[in-house]
MDTraj code that builds the backbone (N, CA, C; nanometers):
import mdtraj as md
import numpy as np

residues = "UNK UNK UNK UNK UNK UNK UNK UNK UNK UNK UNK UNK UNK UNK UNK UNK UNK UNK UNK UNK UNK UNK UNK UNK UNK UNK UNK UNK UNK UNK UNK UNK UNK UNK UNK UNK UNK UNK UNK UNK UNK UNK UNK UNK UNK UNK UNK UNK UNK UNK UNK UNK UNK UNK UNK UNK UNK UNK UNK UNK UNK UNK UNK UNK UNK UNK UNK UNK UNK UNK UNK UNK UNK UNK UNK UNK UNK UNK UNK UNK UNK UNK UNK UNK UNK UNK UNK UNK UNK UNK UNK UNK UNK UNK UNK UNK UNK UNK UNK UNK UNK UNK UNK UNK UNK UNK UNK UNK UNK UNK UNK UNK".split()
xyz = np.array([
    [0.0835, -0.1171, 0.0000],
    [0.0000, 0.0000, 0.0000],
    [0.0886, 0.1242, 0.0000],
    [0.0589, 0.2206, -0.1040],
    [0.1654, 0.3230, -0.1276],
    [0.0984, 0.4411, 0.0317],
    [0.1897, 0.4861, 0.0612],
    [0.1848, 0.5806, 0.1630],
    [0.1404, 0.7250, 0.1666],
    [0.1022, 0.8117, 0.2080],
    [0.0589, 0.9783, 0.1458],
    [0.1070, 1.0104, 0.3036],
    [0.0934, 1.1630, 0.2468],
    [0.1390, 1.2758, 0.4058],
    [0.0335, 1.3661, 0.3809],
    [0.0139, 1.4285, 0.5445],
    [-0.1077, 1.5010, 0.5871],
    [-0.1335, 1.5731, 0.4653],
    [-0.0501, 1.6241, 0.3617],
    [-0.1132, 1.7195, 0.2792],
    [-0.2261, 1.6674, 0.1626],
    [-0.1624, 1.5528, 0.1381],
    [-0.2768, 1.4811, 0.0684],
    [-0.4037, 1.4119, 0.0996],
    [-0.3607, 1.3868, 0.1977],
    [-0.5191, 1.3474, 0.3182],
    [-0.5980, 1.4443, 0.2801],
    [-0.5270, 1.6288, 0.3275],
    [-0.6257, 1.7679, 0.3345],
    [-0.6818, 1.7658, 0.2254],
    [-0.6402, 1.7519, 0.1477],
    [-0.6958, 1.7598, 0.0046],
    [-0.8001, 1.6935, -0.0394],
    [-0.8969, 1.5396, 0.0948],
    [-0.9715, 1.5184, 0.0465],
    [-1.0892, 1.5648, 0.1294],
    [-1.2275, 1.6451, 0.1017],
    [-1.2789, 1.7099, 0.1969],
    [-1.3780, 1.6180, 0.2455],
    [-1.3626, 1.5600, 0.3338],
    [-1.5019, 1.4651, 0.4021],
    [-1.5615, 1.5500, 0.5211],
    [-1.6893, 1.5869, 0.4323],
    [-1.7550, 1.6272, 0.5788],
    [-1.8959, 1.5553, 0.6032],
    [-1.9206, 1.5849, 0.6793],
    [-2.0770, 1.5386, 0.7567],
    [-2.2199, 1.6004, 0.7273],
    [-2.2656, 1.5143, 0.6608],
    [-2.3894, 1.6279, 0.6026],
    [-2.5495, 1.5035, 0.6427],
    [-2.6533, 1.5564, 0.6268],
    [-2.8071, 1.5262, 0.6837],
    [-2.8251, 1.4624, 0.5553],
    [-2.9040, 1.3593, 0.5447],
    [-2.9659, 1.3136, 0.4207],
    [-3.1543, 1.3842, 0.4676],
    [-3.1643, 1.4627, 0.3792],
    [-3.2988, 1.5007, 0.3851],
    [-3.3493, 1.4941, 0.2736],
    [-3.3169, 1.3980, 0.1657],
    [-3.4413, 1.3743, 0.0960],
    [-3.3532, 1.2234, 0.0022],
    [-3.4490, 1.1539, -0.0064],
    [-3.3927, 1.0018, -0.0722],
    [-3.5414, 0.9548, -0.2008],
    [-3.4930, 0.9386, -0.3254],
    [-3.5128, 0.8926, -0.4251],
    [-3.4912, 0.7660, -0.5145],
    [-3.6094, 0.6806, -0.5920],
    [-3.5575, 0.6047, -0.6119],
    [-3.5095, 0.6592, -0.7426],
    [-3.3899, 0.5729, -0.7633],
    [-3.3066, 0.5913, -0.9306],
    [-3.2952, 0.4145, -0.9392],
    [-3.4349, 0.4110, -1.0635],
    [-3.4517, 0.2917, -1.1765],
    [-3.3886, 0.3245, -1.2806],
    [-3.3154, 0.4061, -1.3339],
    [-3.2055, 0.4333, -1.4509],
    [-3.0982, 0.3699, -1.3840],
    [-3.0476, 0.3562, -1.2795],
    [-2.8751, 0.3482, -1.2090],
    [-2.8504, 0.1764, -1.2924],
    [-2.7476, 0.1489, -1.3360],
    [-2.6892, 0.0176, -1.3959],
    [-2.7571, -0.0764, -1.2691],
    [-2.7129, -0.0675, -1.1030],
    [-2.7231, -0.1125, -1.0232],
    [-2.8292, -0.0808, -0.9293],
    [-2.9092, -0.1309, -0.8453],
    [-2.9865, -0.0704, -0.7259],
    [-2.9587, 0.0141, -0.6582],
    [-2.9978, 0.1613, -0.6764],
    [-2.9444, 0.2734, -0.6285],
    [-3.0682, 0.3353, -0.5717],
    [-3.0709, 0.4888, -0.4709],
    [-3.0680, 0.5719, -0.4123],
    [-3.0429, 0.6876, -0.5117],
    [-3.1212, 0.7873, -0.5088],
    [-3.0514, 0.9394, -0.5206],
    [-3.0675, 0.9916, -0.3572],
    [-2.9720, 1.0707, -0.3329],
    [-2.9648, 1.1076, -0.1478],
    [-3.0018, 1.2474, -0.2049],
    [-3.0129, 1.3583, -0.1338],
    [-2.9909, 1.4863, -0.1719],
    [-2.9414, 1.4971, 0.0274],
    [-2.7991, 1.5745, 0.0289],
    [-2.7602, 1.5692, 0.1757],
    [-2.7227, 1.7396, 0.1780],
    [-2.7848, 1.7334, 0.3114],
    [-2.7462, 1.8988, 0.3862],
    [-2.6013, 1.8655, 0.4256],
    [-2.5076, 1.9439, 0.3842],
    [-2.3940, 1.9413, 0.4223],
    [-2.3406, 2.1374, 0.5155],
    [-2.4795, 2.1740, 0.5444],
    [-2.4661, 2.2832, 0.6167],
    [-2.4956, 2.4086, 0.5506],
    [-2.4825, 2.5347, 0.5951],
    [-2.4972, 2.6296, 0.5222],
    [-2.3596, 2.6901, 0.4410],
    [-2.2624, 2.6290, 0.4461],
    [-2.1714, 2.6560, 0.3532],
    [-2.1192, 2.5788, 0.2707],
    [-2.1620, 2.4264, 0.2626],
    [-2.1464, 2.4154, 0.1643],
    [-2.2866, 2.3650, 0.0781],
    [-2.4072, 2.3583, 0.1186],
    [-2.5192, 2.3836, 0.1001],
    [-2.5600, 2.1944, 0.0791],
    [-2.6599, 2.1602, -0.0010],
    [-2.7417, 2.0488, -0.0593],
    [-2.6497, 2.0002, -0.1509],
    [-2.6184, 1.8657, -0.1514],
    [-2.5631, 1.8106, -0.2650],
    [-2.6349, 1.6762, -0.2797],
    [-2.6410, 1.6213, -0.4245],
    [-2.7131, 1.4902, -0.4400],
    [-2.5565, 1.4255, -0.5090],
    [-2.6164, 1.2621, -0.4688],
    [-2.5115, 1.1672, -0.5071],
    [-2.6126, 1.0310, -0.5368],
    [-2.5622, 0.9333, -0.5799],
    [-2.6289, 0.8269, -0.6458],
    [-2.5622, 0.7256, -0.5038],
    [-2.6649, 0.6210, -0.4617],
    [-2.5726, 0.5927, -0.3065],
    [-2.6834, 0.4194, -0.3613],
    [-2.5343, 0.3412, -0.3730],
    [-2.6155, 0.1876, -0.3898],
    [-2.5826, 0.1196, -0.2649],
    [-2.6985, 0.1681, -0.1813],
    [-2.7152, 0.1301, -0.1111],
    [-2.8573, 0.0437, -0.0504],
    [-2.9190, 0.0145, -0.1427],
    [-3.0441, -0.0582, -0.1280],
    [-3.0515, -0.2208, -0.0514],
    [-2.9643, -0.2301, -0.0205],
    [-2.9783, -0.3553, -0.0074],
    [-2.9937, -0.3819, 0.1906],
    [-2.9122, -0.2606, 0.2377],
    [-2.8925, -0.2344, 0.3987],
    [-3.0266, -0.1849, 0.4263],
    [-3.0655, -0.0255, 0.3498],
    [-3.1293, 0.0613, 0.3863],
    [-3.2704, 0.0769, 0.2880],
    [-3.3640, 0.1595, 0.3483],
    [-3.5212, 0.1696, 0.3065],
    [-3.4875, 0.3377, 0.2773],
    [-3.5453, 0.3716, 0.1893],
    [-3.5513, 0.5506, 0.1717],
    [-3.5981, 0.5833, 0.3295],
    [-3.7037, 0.5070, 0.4150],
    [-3.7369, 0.5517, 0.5417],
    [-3.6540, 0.6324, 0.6565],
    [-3.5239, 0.5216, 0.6289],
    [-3.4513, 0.4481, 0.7440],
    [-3.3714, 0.5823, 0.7148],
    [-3.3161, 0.6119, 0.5815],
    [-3.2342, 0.6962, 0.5691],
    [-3.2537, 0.8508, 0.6196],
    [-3.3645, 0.8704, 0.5471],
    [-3.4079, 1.0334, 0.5721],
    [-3.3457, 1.0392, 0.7162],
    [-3.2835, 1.1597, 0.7314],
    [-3.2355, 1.2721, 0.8710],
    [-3.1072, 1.1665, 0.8968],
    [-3.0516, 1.0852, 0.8791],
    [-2.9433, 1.0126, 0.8897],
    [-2.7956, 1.1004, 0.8608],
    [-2.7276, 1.0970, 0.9376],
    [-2.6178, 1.1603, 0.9031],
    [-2.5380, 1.0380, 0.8255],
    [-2.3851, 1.1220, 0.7388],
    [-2.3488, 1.0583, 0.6451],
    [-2.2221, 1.1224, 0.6418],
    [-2.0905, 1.0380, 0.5960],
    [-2.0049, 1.1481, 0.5478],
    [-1.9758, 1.1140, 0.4079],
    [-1.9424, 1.2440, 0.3729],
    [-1.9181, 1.2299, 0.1822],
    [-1.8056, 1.3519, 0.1564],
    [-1.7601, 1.3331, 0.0568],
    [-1.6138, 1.3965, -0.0402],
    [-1.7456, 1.4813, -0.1181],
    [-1.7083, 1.5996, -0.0299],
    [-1.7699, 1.7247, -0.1392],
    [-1.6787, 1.7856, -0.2476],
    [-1.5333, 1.7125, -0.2778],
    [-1.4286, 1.8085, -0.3782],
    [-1.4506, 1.7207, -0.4731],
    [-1.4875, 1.5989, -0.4661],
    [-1.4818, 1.5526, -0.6328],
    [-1.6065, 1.6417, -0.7571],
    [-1.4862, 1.6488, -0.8574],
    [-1.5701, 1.7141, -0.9699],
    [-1.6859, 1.5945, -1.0091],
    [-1.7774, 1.7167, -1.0132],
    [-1.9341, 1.6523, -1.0106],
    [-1.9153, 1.5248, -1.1697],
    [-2.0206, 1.4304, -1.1394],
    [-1.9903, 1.3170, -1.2286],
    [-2.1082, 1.2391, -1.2510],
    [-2.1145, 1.2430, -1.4336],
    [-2.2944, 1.2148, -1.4886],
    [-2.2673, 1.0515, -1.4551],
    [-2.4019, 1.0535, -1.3767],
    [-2.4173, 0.8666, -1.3646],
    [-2.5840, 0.8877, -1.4015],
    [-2.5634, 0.8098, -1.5575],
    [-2.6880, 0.8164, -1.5964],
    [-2.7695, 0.9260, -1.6312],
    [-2.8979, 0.9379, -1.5986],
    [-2.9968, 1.1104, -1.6079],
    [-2.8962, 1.1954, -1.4413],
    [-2.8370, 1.1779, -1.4020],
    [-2.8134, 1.2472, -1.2370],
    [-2.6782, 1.2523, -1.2863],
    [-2.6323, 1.4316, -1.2282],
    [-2.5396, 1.4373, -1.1943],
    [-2.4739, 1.4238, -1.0713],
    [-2.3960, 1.3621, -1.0168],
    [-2.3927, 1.3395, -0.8471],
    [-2.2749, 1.4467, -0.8553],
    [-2.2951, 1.4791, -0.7214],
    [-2.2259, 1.6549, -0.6634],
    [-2.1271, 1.5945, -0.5596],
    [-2.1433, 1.4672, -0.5019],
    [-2.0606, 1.4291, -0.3614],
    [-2.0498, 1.2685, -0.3916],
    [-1.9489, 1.2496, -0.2846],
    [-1.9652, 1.0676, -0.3036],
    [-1.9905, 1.0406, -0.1415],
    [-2.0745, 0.9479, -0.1249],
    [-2.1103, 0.9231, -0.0130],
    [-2.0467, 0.8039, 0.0198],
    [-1.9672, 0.8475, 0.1689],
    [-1.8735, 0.6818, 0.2130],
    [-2.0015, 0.5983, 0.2612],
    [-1.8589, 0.4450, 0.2538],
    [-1.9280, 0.3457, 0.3035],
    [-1.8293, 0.2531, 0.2892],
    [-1.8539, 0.1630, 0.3551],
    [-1.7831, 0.0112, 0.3295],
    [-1.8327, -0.1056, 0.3329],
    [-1.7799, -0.2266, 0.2046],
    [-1.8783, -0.3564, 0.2069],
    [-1.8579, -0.4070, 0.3075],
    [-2.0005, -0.4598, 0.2830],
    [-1.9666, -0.5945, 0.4149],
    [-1.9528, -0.7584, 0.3509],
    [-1.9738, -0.8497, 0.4188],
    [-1.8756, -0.9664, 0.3809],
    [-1.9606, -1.0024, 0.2621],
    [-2.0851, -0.9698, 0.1572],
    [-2.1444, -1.0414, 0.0893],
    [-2.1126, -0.9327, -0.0462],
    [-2.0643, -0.8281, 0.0005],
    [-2.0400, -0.6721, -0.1082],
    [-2.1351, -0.5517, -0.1190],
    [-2.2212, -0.5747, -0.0366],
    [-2.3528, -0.4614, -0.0208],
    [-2.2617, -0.3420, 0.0546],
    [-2.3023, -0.2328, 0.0549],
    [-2.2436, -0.1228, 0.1035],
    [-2.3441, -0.0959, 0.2365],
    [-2.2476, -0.0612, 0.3123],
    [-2.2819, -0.0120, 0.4384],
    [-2.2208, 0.1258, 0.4863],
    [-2.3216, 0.1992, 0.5069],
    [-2.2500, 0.3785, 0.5096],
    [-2.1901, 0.4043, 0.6799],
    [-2.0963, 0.4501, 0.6011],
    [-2.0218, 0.5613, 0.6886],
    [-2.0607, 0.6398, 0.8198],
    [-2.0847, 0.6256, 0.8942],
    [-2.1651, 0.7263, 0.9522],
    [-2.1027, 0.7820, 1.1120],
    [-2.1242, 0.8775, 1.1618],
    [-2.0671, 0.9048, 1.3126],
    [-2.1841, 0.8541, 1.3787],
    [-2.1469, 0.8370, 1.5145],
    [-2.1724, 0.7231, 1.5834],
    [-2.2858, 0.8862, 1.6896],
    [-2.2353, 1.0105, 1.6915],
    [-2.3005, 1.1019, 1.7641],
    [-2.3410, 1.2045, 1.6682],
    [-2.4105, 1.3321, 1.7128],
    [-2.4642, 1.4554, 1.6416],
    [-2.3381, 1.5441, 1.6497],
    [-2.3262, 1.5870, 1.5220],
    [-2.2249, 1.6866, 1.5345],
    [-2.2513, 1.7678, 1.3634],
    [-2.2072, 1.9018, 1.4262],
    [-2.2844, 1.9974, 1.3135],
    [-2.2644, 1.9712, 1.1762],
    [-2.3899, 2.0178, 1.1231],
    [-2.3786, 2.0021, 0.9600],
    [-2.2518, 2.0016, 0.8789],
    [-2.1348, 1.9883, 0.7897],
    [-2.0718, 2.0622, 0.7515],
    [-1.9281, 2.0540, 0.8144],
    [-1.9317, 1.9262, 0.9392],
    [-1.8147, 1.9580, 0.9895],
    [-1.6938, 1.8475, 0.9068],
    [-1.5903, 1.8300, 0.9160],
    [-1.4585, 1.8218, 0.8144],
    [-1.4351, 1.6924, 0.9109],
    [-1.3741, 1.6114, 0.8676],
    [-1.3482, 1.5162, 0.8871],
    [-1.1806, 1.5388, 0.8831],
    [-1.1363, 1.4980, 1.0499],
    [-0.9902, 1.5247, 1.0905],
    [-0.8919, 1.3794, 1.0985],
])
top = md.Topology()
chain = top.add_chain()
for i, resn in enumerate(residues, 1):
    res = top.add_residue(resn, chain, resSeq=i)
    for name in ("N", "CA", "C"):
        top.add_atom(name, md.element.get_by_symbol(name[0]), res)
traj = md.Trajectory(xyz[None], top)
């Protein structure tokens, strides 16, 4: 595994944003989600394509915190342009399981 230093870490912006509104996307290649997430008042609403159907219900999600890379240049998947990428990691079968802080902490905050 090649190695990086703090400067390249900074460079990737993960912050913490609200999922307040979840969509289905029947265009996505795969079983997908559109999220649209509050990532605060500065860096505002961003939507991302999140295949995550297999863990989660649009229910379950709404008001869920999340963290996502607001610097990647936005990227057409399908009819949607997604604005953020929302983390996660598989679990032992390959379904994605999100990212998430374990407490409340403000919209928008950076991931250290």
């Amino acid at each position: 595994m090649d190695t990086i230093d703090w400067s390249d870490f900074m460079k990737v912006a993960l912050h913490v944003g609200r999922v307040v509104d979840v969509q289905p996307f029947p265009e996505a290649r795969k079983p997908a989600y559109i999220l649209h997430v509050d990532f605060g008042d500065e860096i505002g609403i961003k939507k991302s394509s999140a295949q995550i159907t297999q863990h989660y219900e649009p229910d379950s999600l709404k008001g869920r915190l999340v963290v996502g890379v607001v610097n990647f240049p936005k990227k057409q998947i399908g009819p949607l342009q997604s604005e953020c990428l929302i983390t996660g990691f598989h679990d032992a079968e390959g379904a994605v399981v999100l990212c998430t802080p374990d407490k409340e902490v403000p919209l928008g905050t950076r991931l250290l």
